[in-house]
C-alpha positions, 0 to 999 in steps of 0.5 A, spaced: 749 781 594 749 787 599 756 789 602 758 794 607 764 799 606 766 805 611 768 805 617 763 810 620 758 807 625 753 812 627 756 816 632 760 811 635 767 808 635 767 800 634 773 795 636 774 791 629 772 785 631 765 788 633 765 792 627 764 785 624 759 782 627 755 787 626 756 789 620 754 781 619 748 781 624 745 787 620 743 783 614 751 784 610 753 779 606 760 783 604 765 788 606 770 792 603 775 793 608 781 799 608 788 796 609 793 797 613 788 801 617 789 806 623 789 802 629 789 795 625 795 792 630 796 786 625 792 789 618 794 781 616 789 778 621 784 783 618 782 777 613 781 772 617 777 776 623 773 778 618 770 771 614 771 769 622 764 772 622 760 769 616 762 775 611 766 776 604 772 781 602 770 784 596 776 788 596 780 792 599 781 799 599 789 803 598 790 808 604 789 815 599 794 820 602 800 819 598 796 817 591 798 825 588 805 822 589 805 817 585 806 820 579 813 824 581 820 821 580 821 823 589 823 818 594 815 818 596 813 815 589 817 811 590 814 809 596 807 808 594 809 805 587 811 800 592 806 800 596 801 798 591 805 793 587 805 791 595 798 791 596 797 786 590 801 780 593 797 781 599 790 781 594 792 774 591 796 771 599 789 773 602 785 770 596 781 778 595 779 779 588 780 786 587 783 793 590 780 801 590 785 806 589 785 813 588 789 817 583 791 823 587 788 826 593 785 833 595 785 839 589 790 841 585 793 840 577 797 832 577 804 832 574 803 830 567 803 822 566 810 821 563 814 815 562 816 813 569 808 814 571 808 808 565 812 804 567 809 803 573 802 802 572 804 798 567 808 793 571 802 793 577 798 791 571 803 786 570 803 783 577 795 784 577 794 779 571 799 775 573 796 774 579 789 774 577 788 781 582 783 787 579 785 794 580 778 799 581 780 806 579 775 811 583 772 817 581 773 823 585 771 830 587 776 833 583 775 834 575 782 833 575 783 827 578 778 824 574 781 826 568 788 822 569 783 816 571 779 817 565 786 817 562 789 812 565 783 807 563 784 809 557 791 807 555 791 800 558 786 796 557 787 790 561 781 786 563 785 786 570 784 795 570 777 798 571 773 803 575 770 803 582 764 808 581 763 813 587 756 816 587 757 821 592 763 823 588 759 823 582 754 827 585 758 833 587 760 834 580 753 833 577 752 841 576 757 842 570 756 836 568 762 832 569 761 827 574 758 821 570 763 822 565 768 816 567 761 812 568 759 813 561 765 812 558 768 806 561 762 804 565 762 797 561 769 797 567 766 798 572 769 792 577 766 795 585 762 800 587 761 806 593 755 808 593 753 814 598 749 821 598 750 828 599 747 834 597 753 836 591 755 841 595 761 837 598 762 829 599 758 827 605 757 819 605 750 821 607 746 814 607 742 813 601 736 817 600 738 823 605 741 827 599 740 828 591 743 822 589 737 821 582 737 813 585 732 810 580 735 812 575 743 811 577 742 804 579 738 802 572 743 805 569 749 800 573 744 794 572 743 797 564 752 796 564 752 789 565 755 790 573 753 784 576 757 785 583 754 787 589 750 792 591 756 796 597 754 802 601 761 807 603 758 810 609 759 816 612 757 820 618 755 822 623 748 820 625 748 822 632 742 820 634 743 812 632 747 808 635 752 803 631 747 797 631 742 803 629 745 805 624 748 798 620 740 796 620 738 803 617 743 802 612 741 795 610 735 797 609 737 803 604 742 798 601 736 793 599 731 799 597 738 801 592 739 794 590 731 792 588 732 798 583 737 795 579 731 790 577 726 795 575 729 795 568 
């Protein structure tokens, strides 16, 4: 299975419905879809819009803006700690199996996990198993962020938490050899996958093949873990050159190039 994840389409801005259609018409089985999305009027009518056009929902992905005040005791922890446990529900009413959430955002040190952090991550893998939702911690750019995914990974080991493996991200901190760290350790988690290039210098959602990204040996490693989910991009841009049909049949193809790899044990 090959999904599509982003919002970038070449150089063109898309309207939802027709993002869909050509996401479909490109060859996609899947998407994951951001929720609760700028310019989405009513995020409950993206589920429907989108299985409307013959794809599944592999997961959803949680706004990342406010991720860095999840750990501190203020009126916008709170309001994201909501906001997640929200995000939950919606999981299990729409029949979405999974979320992708980011511990933090940007760079700087996180408040120390302390026993209010706990208790909230608790009471979201709480809901998630009762729920039968999964929650897909993903790596970062940041060392230290991927420190406190690494951490929380490490407290709980619920069936229902794992991690989302970004290969751009990964690739970014590849030179001080830190970027792999959360894969190695707890790949055998690994629930969704955001697959993208760049060049290590920054996060560039370049496609695949475009960058420095070692695929063959990456993909082998992912199939080598036992991850039997589907083979999903996370693009970016732009493509300047391409228009939005374009650049969904370009993608598909590298999609398939990185999904024959994972066979080749």
């Amino acid at each position: 299975m090959i999904c599509y994840g982003g919002d970038w389409f070449g150089c063109e801005k898309v309207a939802f419905e027709e993002r869909y259609r050509l996401i479909k018409q490109a060859g996609f089985d899947g998407v994951y879809a951001w929720w609760k999305e700028e310019g989405m009027d009513d995020f409950r009518t993206q589920p429907e819009m989108i299985r409307k056009t013959g794809l599944y929902i592999e997961n959803i992905h949680a706004e990342t803006g406010g991720s860095s005040d999840f750990w501190e005791d203020t009126a916008a922890g709170a309001a994201m700690f909501a906001y997640y446990l929200e995000i939950i529900g919606e999981c299990a009413e729409f029949e979405i199996p999974a979320f992708v959430m980011h511990v933090g955002i940007g760079a700087g040190v996180l408040p120390p996990m302390n026993e209010l952090s706990v208790t909230r991550l608790q009471r979201m893998i709480d809901k998630a198993e009762r729920l039968g939702v999964n929650i897909a911690i993903e790596n970062q750019c940041a060392p230290e962020k991927n420190e406190r995914a690494m951490e929380v990974l490490a407290m709980f080991g619920s069936p229902r938490l794992g991690m989302c493996y970004d290969s751009g991200h990964g690739n970014v901190l590849h030179s001080n050899g830190t970027g792999k760290e959360m894969l190695r350790r707890f790949g055998h988690r690994l629930m969704a996958l955001h697959l993208h290039d760049n060049d290590s210098s920054g996060d560039r959602h370049r496609l695949p093949f475009d960058g420095s990204v070692d695929w063959p040996t990456l993909m082998r490693q992912i199939e080598a873990l036992g991850y039997k989910g589907p083979t999903t991009l996370e693009m970016g841009g732009p493509y300047p050159e391409l228009t939005a049909d374009e650049f969904l049949r370009e993608a598909f193809e590298r999609a398939k190039k990185l999904d024959a790899l994972r066979k080749q044990q």
